[in-house]
C-alpha positions in Angstrom: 95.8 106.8 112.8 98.4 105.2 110.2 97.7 102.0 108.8 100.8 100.5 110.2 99.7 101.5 113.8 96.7 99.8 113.2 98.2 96.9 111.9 100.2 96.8 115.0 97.7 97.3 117.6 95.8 94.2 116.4 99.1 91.9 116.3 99.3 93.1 119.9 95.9 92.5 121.4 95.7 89.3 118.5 99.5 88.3 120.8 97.9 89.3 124.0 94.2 87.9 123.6 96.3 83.8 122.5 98.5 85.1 125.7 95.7 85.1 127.5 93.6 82.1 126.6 96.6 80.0 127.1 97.5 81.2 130.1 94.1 80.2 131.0 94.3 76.7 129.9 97.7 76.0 130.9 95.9 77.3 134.6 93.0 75.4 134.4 94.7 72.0 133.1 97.4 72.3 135.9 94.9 73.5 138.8 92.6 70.0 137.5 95.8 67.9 137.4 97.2 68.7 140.8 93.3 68.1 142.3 93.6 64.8 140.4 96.9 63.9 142.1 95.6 65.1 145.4 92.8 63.1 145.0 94.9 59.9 143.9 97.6 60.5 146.8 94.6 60.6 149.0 92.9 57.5 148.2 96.3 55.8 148.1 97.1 56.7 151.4 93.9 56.0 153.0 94.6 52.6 151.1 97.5 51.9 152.8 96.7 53.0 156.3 93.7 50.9 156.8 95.9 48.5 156.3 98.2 49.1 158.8 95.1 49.8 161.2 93.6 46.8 160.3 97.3 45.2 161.6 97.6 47.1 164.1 94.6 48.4 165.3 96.8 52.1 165.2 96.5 55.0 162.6 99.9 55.4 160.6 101.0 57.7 157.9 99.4 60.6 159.0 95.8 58.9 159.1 92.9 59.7 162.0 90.0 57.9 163.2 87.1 60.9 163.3 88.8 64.3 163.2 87.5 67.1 163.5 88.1 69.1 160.4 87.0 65.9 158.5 84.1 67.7 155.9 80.8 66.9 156.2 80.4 64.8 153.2 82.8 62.2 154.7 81.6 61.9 158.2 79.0 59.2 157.3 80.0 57.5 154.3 77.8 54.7 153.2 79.2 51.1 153.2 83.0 50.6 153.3 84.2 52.2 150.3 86.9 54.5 150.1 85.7 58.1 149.3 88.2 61.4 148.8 86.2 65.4 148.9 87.7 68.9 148.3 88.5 71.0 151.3 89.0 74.7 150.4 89.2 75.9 153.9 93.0 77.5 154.4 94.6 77.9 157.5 97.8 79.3 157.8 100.2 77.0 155.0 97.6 74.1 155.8 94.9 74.0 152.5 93.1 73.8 150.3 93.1 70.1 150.5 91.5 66.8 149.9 90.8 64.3 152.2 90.4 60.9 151.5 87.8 58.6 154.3 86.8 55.1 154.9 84.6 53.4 157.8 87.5 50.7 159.7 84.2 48.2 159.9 81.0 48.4 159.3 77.7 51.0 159.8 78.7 53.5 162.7 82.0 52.2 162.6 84.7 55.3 163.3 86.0 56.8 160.0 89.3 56.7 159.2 90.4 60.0 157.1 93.8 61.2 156.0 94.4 64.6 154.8 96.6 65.2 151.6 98.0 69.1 151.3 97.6 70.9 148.3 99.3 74.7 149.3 102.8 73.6 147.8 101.2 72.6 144.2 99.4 75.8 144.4 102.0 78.3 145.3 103.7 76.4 141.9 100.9 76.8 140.7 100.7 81.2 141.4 104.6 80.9 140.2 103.5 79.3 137.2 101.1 81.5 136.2 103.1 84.6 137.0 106.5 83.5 135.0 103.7 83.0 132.2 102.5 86.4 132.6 106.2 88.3 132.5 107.1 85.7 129.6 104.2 87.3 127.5 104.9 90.3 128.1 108.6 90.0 127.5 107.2 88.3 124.4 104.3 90.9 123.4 107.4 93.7 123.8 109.7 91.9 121.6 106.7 91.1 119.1 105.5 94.9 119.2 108.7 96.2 117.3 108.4 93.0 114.7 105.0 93.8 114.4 105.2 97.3 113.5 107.9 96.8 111.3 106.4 94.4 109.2 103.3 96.5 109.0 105.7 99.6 107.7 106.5 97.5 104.5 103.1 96.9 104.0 102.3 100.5 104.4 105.7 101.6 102.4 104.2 99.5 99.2 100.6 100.6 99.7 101.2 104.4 99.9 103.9 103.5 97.2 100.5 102.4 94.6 99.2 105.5 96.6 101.6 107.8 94.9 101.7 106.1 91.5 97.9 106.4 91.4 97.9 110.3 92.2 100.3 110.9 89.4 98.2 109.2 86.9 95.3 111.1 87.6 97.1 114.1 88.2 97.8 113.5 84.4 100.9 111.3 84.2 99.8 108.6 82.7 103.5 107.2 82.2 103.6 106.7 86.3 103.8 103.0 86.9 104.3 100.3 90.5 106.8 98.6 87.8 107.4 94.7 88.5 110.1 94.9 91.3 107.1 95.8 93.6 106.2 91.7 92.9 109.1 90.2 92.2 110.9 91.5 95.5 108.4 90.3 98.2 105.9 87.5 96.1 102.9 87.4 95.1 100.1 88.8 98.0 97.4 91.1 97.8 99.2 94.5 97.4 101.2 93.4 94.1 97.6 92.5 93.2 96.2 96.3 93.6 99.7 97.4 92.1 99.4 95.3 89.0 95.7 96.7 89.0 96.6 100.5 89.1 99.4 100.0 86.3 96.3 97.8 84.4 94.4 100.8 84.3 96.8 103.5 83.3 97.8 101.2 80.6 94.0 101.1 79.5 93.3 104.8 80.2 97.3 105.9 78.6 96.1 103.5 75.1 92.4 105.3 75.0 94.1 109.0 75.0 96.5 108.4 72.4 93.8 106.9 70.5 91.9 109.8 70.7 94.6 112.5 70.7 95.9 110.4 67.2 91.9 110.9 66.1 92.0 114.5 66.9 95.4 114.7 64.8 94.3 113.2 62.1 90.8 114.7 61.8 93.2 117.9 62.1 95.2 117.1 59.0 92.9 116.0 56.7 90.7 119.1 57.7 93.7 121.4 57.0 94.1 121.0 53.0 90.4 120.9 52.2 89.7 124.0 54.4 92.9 126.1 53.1 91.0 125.3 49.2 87.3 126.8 50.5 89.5 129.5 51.7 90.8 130.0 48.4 87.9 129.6 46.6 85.8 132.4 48.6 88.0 134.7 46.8 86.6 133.8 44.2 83.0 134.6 45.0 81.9 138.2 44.2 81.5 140.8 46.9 78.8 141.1 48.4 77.1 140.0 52.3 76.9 135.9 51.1 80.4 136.5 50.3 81.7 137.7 53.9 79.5 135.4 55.6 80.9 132.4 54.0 84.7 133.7 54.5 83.7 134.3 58.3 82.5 130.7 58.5 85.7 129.7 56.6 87.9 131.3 58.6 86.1 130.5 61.9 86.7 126.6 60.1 90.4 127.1 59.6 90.7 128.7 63.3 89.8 125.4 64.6 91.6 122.9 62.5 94.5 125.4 63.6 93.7 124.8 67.4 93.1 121.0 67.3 96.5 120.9 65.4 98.0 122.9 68.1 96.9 120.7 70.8 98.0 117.1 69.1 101.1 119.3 68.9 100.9 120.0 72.7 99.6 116.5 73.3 102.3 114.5 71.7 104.4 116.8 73.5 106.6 118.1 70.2 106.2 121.5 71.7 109.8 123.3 72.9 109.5 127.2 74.2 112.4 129.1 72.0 113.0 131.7 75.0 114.0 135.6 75.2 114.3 138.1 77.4 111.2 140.2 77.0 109.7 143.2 78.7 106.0 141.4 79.7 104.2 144.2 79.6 104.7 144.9 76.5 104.1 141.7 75.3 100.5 141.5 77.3 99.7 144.8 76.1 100.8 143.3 72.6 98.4 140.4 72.6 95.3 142.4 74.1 95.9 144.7 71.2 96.0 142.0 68.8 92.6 140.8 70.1 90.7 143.6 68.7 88.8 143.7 72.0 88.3 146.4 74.6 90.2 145.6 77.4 92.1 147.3 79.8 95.4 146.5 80.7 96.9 148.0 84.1 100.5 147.5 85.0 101.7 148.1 88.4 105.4 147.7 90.1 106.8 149.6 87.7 106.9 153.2 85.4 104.9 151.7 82.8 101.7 151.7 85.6 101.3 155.3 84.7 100.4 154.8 80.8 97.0 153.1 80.7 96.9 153.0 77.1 97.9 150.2 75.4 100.1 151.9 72.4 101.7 153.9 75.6 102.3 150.9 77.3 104.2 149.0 74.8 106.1 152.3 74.4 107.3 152.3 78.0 108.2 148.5 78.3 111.6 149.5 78.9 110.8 150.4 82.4 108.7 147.4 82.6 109.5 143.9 84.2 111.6 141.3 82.2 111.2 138.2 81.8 113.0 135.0 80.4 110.3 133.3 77.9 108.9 132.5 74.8 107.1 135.7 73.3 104.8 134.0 71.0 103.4 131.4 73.5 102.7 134.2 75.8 100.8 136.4 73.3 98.7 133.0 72.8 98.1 132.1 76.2 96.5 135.4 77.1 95.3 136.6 73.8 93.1 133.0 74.5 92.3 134.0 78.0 91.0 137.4 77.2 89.1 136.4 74.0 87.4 133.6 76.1 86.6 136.5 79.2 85.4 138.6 76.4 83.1 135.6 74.8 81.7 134.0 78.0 82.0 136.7 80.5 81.0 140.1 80.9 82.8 143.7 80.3 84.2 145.3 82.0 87.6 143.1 81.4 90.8 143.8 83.2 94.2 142.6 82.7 96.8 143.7 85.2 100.5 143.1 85.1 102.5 142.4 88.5 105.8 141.3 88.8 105.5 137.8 87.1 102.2 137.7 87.1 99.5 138.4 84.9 95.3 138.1 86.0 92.7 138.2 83.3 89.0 139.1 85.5 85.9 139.6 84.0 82.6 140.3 85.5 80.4 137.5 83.7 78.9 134.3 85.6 82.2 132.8 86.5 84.0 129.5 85.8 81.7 126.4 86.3 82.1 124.0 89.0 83.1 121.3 86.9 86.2 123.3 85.0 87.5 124.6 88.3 87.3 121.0 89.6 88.3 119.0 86.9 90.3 121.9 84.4 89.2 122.9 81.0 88.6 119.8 78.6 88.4 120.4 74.7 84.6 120.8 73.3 83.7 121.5 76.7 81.7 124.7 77.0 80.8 124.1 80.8 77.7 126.3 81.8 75.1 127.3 79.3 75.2 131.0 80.6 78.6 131.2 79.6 77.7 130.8 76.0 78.6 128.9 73.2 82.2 127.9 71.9 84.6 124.8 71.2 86.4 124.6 74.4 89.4 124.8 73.1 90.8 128.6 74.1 91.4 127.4 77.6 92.5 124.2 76.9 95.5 125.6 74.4 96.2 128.3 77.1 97.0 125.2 79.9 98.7 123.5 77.6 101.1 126.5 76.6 102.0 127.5 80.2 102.8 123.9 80.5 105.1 124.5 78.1 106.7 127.2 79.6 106.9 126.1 82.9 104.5 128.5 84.2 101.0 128.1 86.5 97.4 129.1 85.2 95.1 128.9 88.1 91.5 129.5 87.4 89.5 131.0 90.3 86.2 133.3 90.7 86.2 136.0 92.4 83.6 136.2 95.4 81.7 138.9 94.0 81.1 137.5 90.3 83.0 136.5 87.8 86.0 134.4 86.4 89.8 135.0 86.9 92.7 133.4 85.7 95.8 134.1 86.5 99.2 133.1 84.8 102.9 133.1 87.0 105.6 132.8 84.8 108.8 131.0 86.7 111.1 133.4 88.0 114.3 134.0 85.7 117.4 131.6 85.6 119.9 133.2 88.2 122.7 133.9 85.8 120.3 136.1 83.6 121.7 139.2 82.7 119.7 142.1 81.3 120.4 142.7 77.0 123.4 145.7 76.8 123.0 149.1 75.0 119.3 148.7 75.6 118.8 145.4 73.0 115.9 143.6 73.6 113.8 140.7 71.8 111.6 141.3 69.3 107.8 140.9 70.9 106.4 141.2 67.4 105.7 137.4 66.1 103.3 136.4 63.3 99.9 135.1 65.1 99.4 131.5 64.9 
């Protein structure tokens, strides 16, 4: 059930549970005040006809000496005092009532009673309590609306910090409640949580860019330093020591490269310079360029019928089109295969549909954590998926980001990892290149 329902089914049983108890009161304190009249009327009036009987020697204003109805408690009253009792006995319009008794002399004199009427006060008394009864409900149905309006802005504002706090931890940590949700209805409990949530993105937005400036700037200063022991392994002589330290070298500069890509990607400097491409070719392309063996299968089109690579890149004429940036593409799944090839198993297949591209190998699979939380730099995930940086899948999200497209990671239900890219469809006013032009798939590895 919504909040705001909630909220307005306790105003309504809060409204009808006061309704109720004051009904009661106002019932109880009227039903006491007209016995408390009655009783007063009664003693009154026995009051003033013993006087008359004493006078006259004859019962006046509805007085009798001894009747029969009189209750039990008054037929023998002790001394001469005046006494009143309750009657509850009804008969016809005549009761409840109170009757009011004294003895005319003294012990085993006759008793002279008078009878006061209460049925009138009590029929007000039924009218009463049923105009209070259509009053609160007129009042609970007027309230109801009131109720469940006021509980909707409540709601509104709440599933407003709601929304602001999915953003930021879907990853937009520039999402804010802003001050208008304060300044426009006071200060109260849900500006509270609002001014909370935007506390805490402030916190968590100033300890990324701390660490995303760190990771630059480790980046930088690594880059000169590391581009002079390149240099200087050339001057080693030949020989095993001499490959193994350019290996290490280069595996050194590899990652100052990717952490400098990702403070690019970070800071969000990175702009897509798009073309119209034939994707196969440019999958094909970046598998090739990965030195790895992987096959690449391409279906919907011609080009489905040349498995080999060199073939396919031949063919990408026939192929699909599509309205991107070339180099960001090689990068994303030149990443995607080297990581299937480094913590999965062989066989690994890339196939090419339409728009989309799936990279499956038959290792262990993605670990629970990635597929939950998304790949996270120097984050290796499971131990059987062997050792690495973290950083392949990382710069692979953060490039189809940049071109607008989607990379789901999944695995498959009988073993291992996929992850497949969709690139956005192309803008409607694309037209294919004339006299068979095309872009040039061919860009210098970053």
């Amino acid at each position: 059930m919504p909040l705001r329902w909630k909220i307005a089914a306790l105003a309504a049983a809060t409204a009808c549970l006061v309704a109720l108890a004051v009904g009661v009161l106002v019932h109880v304190w009227t039903a006491m005040d007209i016995r408390s009249r009655a009783e007063m009327d009664a003693t009154n009036t026995v009051y003033s006809a013993m006087e008359v009987y004493r006078r006259t020697g004859t019962p006046a204003g509805g007085a009798e000496l001894d009747p029969a109805e009189l209750p039990t408690a008054l037929r023998h009253p002790a001394g001469a005092d005046r006494r009143v009792a309750y009657d509850g006995r009804v008969e016809g319009n005549l009761g409840p009532s109170v009757w009011g008794a004294q003895r005319v002399g003294g012990p085993g004199s006759p008793v002279l009673a008078v009878r006061i009427n209460m049925s009138p006060q009590l029929h007000d008394l039924r009218r009463l309590d049923a105009s209070m009864a259509v009053a609160s409900l007129v009042s609970l149905a007027a309230a109801l609306p009131l109720a469940v309006y006021g509980a909707a802005l409540v709601a509104r504002r709440l599933r407003r910090v709601a929304e602001t706090a999915a953003r930021i931890s879907g990853g937009d940590l520039d999402a804010r409640n802003g001050p208008a949700l304060g300044r426009a209805r006071g200060r109260d409990e849900v500006t509270d949580i609002a001014a909370t949530v935007d506390l805490m993105a402030d916190s968590l937005g100033r300890r990324l860019r701390i660490e995303r400036q760190f990771t630059a700037d480790v980046a930088h200063e690594l880059r000169t330093p590391v581009g002079g022991l390149l240099a200087a392994t050339d001057l080693l002589p030949p020989g095993e020591t001499e490959d193994l330290l350019r290996a290490r070298v280069r595996d050194l500069r590899g990652l100052v490269e990717d952490l400098l890509e990702i403070s690019r990607l970070d800071a969000g400097a990175e702009a897509p310079v798009r073309a119209r491409v034939p994707l196969a070719a440019v999958v094909a392309e970046a598998v090739a360029r990965t030195g790895l063996d992987t096959e690449v299968t391409v279906t919907g089109s011609p080009a489905a019928e040349q498995a080999e690579l060199v073939a396919a890149a031949e063919h990408a004429v026939a192929a699909e089109h599509v309205e991107t940036d070339p180099r960001r593409l090689e990068r994303i799944v030149g990443n995607l295969v080297t990581n299937a090839h480094r913590h999965g198993r062989t066989p690994v297949r890339v196939t090419v549909e339409g728009l989309t591209v799936v990279v499956r190998d038959h290792g262990p699979g993605f670990p629970a954590d990635l597929l939950l939380d998304g790949p996270s730099r120097f984050r290796t995930g499971a131990a059987e998926r062997g050792a690495g940086h973290g950083l392949g899948l990382t710069i692979a999200l953060g490039q189809a980001r940049v071109l607008g497209a989607e990379l789901r990671l999944d695995n498959a239900a009988d073993g291992g990892a996929i992850a497949t890219l969709r690139l956005p469809p192309p803008p409607t006013d694309t037209r294919p290149p004339h006299d068979g032009a095309e872009a040039d798939t061919r860009r210098p590895r970053p």
